[in-house]
DOTI-873597 format. One record per residue (C-alpha): residue in three letters; x, y negated, z; residue number from 1. Coordinates in nm, 4 decimals, decimal comma, padded with zeros to 6 digits. Layout:
type | px | py | pz | seq
ALA | X | Y | Z | NUM;
...
END
This chain:
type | px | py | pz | seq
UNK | 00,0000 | 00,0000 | 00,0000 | 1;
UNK | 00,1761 | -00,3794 | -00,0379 | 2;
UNK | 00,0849 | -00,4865 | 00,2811 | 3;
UNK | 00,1778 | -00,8785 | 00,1177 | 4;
UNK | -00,1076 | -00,8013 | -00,0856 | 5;
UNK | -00,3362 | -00,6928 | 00,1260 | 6;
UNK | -00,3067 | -00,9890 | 00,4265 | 7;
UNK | -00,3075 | -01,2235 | 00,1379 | 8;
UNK | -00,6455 | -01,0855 | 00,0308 | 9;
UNK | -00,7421 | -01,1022 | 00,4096 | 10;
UNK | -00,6344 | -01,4928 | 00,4042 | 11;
UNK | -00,8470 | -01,5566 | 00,0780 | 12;
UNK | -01,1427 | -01,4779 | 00,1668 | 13;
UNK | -01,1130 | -01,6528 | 00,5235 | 14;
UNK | -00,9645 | -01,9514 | 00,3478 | 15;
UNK | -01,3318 | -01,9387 | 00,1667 | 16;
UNK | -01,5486 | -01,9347 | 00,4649 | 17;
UNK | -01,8470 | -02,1045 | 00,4379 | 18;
UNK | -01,9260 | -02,0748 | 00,0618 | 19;
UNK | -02,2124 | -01,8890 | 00,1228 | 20;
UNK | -02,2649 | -01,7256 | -00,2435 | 21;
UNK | -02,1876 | -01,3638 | -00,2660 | 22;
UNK | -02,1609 | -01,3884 | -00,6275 | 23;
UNK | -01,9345 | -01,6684 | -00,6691 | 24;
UNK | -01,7050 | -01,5084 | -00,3542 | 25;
UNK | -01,6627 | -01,1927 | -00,5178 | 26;
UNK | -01,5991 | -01,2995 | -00,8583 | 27;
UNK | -01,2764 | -01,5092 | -00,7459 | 28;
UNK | -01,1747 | -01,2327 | -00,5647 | 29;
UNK | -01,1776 | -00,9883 | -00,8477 | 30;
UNK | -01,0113 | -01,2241 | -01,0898 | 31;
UNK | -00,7345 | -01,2967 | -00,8112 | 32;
UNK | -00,6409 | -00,9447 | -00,7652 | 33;
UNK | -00,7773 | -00,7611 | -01,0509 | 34;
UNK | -00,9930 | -00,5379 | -00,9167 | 35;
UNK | -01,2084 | -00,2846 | -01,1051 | 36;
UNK | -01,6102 | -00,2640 | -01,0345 | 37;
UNK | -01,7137 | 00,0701 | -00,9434 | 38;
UNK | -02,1218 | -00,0035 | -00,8842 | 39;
UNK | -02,1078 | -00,1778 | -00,5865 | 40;
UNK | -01,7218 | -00,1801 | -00,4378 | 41;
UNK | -01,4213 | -00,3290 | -00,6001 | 42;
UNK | -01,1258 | -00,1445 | -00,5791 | 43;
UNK | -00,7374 | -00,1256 | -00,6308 | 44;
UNK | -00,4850 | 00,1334 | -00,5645 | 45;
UNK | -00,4150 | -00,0858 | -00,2203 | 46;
UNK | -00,7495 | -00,1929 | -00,1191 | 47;
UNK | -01,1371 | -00,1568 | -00,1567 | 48;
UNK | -01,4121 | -00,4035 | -00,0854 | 49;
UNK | -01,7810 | -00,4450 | -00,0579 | 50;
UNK | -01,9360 | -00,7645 | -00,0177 | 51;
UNK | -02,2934 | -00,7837 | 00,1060 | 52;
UNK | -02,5190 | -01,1158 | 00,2137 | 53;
UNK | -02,6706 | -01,2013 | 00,5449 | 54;
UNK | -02,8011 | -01,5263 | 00,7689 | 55;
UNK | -02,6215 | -01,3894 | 01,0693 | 56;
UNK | -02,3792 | -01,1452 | 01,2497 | 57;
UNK | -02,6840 | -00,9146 | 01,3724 | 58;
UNK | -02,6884 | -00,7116 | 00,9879 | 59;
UNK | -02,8845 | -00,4506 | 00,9055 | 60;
UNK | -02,7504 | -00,3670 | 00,5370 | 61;
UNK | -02,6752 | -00,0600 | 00,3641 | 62;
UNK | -02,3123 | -00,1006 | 00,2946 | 63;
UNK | -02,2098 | 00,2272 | 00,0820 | 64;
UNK | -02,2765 | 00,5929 | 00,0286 | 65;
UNK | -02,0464 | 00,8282 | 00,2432 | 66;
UNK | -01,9437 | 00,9972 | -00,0951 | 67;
UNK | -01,8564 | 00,6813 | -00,2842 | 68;
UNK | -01,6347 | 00,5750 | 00,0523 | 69;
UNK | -01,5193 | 00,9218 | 00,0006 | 70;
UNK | -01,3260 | 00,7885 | -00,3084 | 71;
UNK | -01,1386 | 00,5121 | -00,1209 | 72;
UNK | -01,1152 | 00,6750 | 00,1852 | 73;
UNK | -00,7198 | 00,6701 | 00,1418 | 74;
UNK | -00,6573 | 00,2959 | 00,1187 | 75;
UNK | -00,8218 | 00,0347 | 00,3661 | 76;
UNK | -01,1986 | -00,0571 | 00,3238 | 77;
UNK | -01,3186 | -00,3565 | 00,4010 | 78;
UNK | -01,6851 | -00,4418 | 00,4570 | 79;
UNK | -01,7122 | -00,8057 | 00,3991 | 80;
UNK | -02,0853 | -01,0059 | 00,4858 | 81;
UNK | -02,1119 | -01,2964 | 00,2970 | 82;
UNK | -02,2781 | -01,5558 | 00,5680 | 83;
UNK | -02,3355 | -01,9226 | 00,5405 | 84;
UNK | -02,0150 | -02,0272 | 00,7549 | 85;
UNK | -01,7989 | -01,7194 | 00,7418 | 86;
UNK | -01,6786 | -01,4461 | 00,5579 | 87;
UNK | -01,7272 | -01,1874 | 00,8294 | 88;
UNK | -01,5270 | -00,8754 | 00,7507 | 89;
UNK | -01,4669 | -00,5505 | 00,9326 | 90;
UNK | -01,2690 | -00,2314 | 00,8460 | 91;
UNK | -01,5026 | 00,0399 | 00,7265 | 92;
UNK | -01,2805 | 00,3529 | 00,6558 | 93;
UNK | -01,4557 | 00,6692 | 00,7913 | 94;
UNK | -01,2694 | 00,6639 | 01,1139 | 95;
UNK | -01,4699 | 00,3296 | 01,1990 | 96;
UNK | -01,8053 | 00,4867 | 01,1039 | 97;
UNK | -02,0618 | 00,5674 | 01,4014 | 98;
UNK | -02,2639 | 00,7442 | 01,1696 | 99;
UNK | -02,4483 | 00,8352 | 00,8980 | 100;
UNK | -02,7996 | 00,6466 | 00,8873 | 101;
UNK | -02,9479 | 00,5866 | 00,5666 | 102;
UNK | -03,0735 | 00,9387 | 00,3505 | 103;
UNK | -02,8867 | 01,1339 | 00,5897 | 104;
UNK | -03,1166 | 01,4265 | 00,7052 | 105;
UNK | -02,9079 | 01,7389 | 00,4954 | 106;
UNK | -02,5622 | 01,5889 | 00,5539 | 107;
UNK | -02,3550 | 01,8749 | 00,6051 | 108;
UNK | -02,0013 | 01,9304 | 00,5919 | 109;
UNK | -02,0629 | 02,1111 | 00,2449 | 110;
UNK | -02,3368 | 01,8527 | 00,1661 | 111;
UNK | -02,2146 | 01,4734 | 00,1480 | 112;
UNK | -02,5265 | 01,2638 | 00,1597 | 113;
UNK | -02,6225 | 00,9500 | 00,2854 | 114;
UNK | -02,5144 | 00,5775 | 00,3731 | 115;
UNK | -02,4008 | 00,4117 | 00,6430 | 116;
UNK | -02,5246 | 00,0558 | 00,7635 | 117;
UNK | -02,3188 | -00,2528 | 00,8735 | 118;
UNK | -02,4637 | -00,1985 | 01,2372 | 119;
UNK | -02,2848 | 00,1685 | 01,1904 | 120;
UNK | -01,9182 | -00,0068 | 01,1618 | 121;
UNK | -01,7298 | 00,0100 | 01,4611 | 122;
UNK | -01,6835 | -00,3430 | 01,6338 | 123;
UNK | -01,4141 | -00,1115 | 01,8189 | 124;
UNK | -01,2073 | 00,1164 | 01,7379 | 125;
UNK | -00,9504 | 00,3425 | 01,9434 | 126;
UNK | -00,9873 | 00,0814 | 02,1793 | 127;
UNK | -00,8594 | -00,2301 | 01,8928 | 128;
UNK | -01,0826 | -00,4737 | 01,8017 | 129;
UNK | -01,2373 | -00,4554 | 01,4192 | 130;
UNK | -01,1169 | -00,7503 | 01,2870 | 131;
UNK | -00,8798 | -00,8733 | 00,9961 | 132;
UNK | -00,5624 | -00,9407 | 01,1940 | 133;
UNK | -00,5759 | -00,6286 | 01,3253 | 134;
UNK | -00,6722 | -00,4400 | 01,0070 | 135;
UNK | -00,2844 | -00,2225 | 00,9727 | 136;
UNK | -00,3863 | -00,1170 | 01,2894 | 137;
UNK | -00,6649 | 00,0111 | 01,2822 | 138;
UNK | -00,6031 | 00,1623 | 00,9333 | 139;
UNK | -00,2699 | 00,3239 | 01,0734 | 140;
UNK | -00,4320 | 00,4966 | 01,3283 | 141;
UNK | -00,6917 | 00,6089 | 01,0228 | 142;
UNK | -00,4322 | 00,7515 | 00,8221 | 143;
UNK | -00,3420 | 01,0018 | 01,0914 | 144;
UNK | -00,7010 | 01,1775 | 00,9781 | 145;
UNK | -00,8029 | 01,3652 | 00,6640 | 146;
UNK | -01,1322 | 01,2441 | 00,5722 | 147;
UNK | -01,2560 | 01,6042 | 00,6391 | 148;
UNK | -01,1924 | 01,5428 | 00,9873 | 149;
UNK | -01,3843 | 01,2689 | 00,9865 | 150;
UNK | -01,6638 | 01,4257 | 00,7770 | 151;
UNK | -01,6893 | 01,6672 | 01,0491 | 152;
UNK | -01,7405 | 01,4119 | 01,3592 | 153;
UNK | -01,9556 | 01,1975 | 01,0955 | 154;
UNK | -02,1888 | 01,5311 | 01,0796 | 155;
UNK | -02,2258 | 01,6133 | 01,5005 | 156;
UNK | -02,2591 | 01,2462 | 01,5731 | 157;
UNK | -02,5667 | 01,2164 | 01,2622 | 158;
UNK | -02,7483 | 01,5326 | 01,3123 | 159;
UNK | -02,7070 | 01,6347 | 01,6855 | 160;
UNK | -02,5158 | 01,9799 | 01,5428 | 161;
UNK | -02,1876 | 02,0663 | 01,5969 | 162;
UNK | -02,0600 | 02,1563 | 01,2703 | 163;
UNK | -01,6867 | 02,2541 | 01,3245 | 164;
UNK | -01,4476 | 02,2260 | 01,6946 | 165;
UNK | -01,6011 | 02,1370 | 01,9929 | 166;
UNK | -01,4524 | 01,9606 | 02,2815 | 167;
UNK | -01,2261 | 02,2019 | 02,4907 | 168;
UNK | -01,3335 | 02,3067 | 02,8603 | 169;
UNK | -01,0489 | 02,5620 | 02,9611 | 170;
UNK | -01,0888 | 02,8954 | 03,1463 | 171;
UNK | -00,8896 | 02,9565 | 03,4785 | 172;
UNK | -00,6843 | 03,1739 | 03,2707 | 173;
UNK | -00,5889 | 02,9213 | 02,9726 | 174;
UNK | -00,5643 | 02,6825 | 03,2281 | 175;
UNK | -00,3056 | 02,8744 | 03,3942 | 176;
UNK | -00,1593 | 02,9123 | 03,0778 | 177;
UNK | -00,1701 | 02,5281 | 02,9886 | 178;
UNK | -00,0066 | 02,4427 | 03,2900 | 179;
UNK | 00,2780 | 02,6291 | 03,1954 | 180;
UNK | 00,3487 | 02,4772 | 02,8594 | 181;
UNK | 00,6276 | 02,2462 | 02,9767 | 182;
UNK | 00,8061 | 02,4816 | 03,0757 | 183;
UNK | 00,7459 | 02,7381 | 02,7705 | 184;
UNK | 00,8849 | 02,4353 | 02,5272 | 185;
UNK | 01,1736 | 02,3323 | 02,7693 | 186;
UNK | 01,2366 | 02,7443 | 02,7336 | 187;
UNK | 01,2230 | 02,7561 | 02,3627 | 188;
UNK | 01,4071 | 02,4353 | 02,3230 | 189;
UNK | 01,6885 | 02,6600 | 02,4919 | 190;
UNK | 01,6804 | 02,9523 | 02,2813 | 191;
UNK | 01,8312 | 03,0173 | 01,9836 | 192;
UNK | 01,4698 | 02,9965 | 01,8183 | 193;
UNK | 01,4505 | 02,6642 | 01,8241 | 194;
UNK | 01,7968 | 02,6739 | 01,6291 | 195;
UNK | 01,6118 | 02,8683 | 01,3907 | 196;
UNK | 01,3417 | 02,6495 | 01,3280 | 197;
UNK | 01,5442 | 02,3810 | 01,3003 | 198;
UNK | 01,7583 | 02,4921 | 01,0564 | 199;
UNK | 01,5010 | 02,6473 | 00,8447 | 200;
UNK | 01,3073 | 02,2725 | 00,8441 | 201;
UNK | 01,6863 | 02,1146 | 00,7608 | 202;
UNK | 01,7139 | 02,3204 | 00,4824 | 203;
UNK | 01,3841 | 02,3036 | 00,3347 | 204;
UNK | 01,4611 | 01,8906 | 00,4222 | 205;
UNK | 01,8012 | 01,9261 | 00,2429 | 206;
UNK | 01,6842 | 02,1104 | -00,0737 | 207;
UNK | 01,4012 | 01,8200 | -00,2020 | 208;
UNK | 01,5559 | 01,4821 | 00,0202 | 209;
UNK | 01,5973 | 01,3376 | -00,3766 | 210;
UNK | 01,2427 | 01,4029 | -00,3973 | 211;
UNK | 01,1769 | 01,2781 | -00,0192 | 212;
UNK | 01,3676 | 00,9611 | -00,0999 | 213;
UNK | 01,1472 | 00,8980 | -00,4490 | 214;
UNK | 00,7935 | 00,9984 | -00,2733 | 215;
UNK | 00,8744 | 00,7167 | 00,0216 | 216;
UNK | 00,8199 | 00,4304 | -00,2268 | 217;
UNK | 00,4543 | 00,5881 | -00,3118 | 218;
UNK | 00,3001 | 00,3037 | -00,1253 | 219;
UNK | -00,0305 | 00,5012 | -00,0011 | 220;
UNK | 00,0635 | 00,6454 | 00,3396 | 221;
UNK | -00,1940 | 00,9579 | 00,3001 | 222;
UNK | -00,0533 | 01,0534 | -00,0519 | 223;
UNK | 00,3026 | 00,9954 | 00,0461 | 224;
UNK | 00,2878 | 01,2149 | 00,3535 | 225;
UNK | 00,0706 | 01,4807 | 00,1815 | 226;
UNK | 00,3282 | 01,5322 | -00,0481 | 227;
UNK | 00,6636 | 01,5215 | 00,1510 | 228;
UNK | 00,4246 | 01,8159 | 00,3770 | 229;
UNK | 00,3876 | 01,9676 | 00,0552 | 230;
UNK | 00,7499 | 01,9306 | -00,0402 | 231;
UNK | 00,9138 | 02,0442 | 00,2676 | 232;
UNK | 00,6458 | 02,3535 | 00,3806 | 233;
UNK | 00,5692 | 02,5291 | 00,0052 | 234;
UNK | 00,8130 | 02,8056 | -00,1153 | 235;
UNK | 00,8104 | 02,7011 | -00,4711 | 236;
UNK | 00,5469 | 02,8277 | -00,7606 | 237;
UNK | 00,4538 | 02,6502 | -01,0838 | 238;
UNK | 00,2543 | 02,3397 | -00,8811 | 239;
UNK | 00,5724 | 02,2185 | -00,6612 | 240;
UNK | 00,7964 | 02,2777 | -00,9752 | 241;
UNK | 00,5358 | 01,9989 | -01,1313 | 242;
UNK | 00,5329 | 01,7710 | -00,8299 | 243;
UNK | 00,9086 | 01,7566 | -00,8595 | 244;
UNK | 00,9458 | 01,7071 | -01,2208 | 245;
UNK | 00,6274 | 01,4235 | -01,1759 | 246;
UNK | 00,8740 | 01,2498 | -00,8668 | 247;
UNK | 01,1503 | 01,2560 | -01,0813 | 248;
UNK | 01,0458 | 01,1569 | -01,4569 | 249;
UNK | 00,7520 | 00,8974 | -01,2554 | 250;
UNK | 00,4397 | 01,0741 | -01,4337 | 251;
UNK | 00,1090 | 01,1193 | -01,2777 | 252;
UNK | 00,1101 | 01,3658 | -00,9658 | 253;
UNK | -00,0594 | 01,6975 | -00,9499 | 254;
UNK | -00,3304 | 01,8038 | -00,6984 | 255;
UNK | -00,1839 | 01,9108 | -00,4281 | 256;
UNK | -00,3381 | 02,0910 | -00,1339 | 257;
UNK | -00,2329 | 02,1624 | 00,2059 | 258;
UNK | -00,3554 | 02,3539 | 00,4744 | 259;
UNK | -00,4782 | 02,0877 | 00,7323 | 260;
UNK | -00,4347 | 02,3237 | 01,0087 | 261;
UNK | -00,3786 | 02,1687 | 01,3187 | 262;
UNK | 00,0076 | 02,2347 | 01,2328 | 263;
UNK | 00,1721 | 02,1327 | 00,8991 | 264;
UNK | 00,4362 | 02,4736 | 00,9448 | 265;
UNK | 00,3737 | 02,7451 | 01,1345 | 266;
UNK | 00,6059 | 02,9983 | 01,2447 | 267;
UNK | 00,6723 | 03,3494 | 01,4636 | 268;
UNK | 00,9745 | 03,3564 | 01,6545 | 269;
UNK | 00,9764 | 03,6680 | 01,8771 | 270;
UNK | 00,7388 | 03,6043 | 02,1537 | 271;
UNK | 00,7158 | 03,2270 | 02,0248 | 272;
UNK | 00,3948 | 03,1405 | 01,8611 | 273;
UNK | 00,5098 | 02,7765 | 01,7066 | 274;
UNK | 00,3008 | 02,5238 | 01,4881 | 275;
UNK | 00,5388 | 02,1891 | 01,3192 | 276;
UNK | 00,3159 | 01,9095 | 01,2750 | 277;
UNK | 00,5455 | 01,7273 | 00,9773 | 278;
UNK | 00,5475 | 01,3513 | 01,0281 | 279;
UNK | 00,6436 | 01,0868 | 00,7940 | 280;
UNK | 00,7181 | 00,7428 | 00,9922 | 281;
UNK | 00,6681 | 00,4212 | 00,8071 | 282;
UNK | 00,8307 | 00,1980 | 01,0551 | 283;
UNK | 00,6871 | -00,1096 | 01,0793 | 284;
UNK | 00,3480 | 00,0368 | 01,1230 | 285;
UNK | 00,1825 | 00,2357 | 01,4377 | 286;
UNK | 00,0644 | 00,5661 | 01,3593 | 287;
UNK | -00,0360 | 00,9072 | 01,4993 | 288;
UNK | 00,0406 | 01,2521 | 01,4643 | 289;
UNK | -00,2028 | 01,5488 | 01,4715 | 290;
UNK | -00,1228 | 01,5888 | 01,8513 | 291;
UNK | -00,3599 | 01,2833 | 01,8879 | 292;
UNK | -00,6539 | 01,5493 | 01,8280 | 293;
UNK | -00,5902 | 01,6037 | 02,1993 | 294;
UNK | -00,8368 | 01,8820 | 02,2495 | 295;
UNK | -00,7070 | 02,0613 | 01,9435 | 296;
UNK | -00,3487 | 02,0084 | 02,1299 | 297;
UNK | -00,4967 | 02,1411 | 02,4451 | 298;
UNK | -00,6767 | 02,4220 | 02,3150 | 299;
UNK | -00,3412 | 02,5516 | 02,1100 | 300;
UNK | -00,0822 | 02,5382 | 02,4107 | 301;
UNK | -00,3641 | 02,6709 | 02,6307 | 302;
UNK | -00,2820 | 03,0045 | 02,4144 | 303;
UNK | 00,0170 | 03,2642 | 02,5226 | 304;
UNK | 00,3918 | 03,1945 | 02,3815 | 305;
UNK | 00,2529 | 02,8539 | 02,1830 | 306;
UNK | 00,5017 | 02,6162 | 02,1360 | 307;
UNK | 00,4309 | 02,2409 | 01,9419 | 308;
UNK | 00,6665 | 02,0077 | 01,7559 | 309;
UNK | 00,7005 | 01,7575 | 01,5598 | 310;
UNK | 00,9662 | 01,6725 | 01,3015 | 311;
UNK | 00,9622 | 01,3052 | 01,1550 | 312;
UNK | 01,0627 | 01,2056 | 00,8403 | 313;
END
């Protein structure tokens, strides 16, 4: 993403606060930054936006379907209400959805339907206010999510079912076991197992760092981790030979797919169940790895012999 971009499209539209014509507003801003119209959202590859009218801050509109969000899900998405003093924009990415609340009654994780409402945008999220100057935030902490993920909390919190995980209430027994996970990974870090796994990930890291090094310029953070994952954890086959030969000679990527399990590598060493969660750190932004699932975390090291890391890239 060029984050220049972005916080000058942020500065735009506040610069133009007050000129209360929906129209007019997004017209400049698709000439500025020549965005495409896809029915109601303009898009680039950095950014999407919706603009929408109201009289006040209490707004009732339907802002977007859940499947056409599903398209932009992997850059920020900004929800801006044209009023007649301000521009009043919040950060509508998936992780800042509520719910589901217009058309929504077969929503299913197989089933994408339905719309979500302004009123269903987060004012709050992770605790970090929804508004522009704290928009990297919020979409940092977004990019630690695949939008399945999201689908899935999207679906309990809409319907009332649970459609996938729960949260995790421990036995005696895995709580036993839970306790003890300090220790097992102080243990492990000790044995020659963990030199094993961490040679195994420095060579896989060794063998593609060219293509590591070309893949950190792609400038959206879900793509560019997705495929260093891909790089570092697949054991060749014809799809990674194109992914290289796309990094190198700059043509369009492949599809991809990775597991999304709740570890990016996942290994056996003798009585050591391990899981790698493989972590590509842009520096100058905040961001979380899959450990901030926490009752996925809990419910894995509350199993015998498990053992989590995390290797940064």
């Amino acid at each position: 993403m060029d984050i220049e971009k972005f916080n000058d499209l942020l500065r735009y539209i506040s610069n133009l606060n007050g000129i209360n014509d929906k129209a007019k507003l997004a017209a400049l801003v698709k000439e500025r930054y020549s965005l495409t119209l896809d029915r109601k959202i303009y898009y680039c590859e950095d950014f999407a936006i919706r603009f929408s009218r109201a009289a006040t801050h209490n707004i009732s509109n339907t802002i977007l379907s859940l499947s056409n969000l599903q398209k932009y899900d992997d850059r920020p998405v900004i929800s801006c209400a044209v009023l007649p003093g301000e521009n009043y924009m919040l950060l509508c990415n998936t992780t800042c959805l509520k719910k589901i609340s217009h058309s929504s009654q077969q929503l299913r994780v197989d089933n994408i339907r339905g719309s979500f409402n302004h009123s269903d945008i987060m004012k709050v999220v992770a605790g970090i206010e929804n508004c522009p100057q704290n928009f990297l935030n919020i979409y940092s902490i977004h990019s630690a999510f695949t939008f399945e993920e999201n689908l899935i909390r999207l679906v309990e919190a809409t319907t009332g079912i649970i459609a996938h995980g729960h949260k995790f209430v421990p036995t005696d027994e895995e709580k036993e076991v839970l306790m003890l996970a300090p220790q097992r990974e102080e243990a492990f870090l000790s044995s020659l197992y963990y030199k094993k796994l961490n040679d195994d990930l420095s060579s896989r890291v060794d063998k593609v760092k060219n293509e590591i090094a070309i893949a950190a310029f792609i400038e959206n953070v879900n793509i560019k981790g997705n495929i260093i994952e891909y790089l570092i954890t697949s054991d060749g086959g014809k799809t990674r030979e194109l992914l290289i030969d796309a990094l190198i000679k700059n043509k369009p990527l492949p599809q991809i797919k990775n597991s999304h399990d709740f570890g990016d590598y996942n290994c056996s060493f003798g009585t050591y169940e391990t899981k790698t969660d493989i972590k590509t750190k842009v520096l100058f932004l905040h961001s979380n790895p899959k450990a901030y699932n926490i009752d996925k975390l809990l419910e894995f090291l509350s199993s015998e012999n498990s053992v989590y890391c995390i290797l940064l890239e």
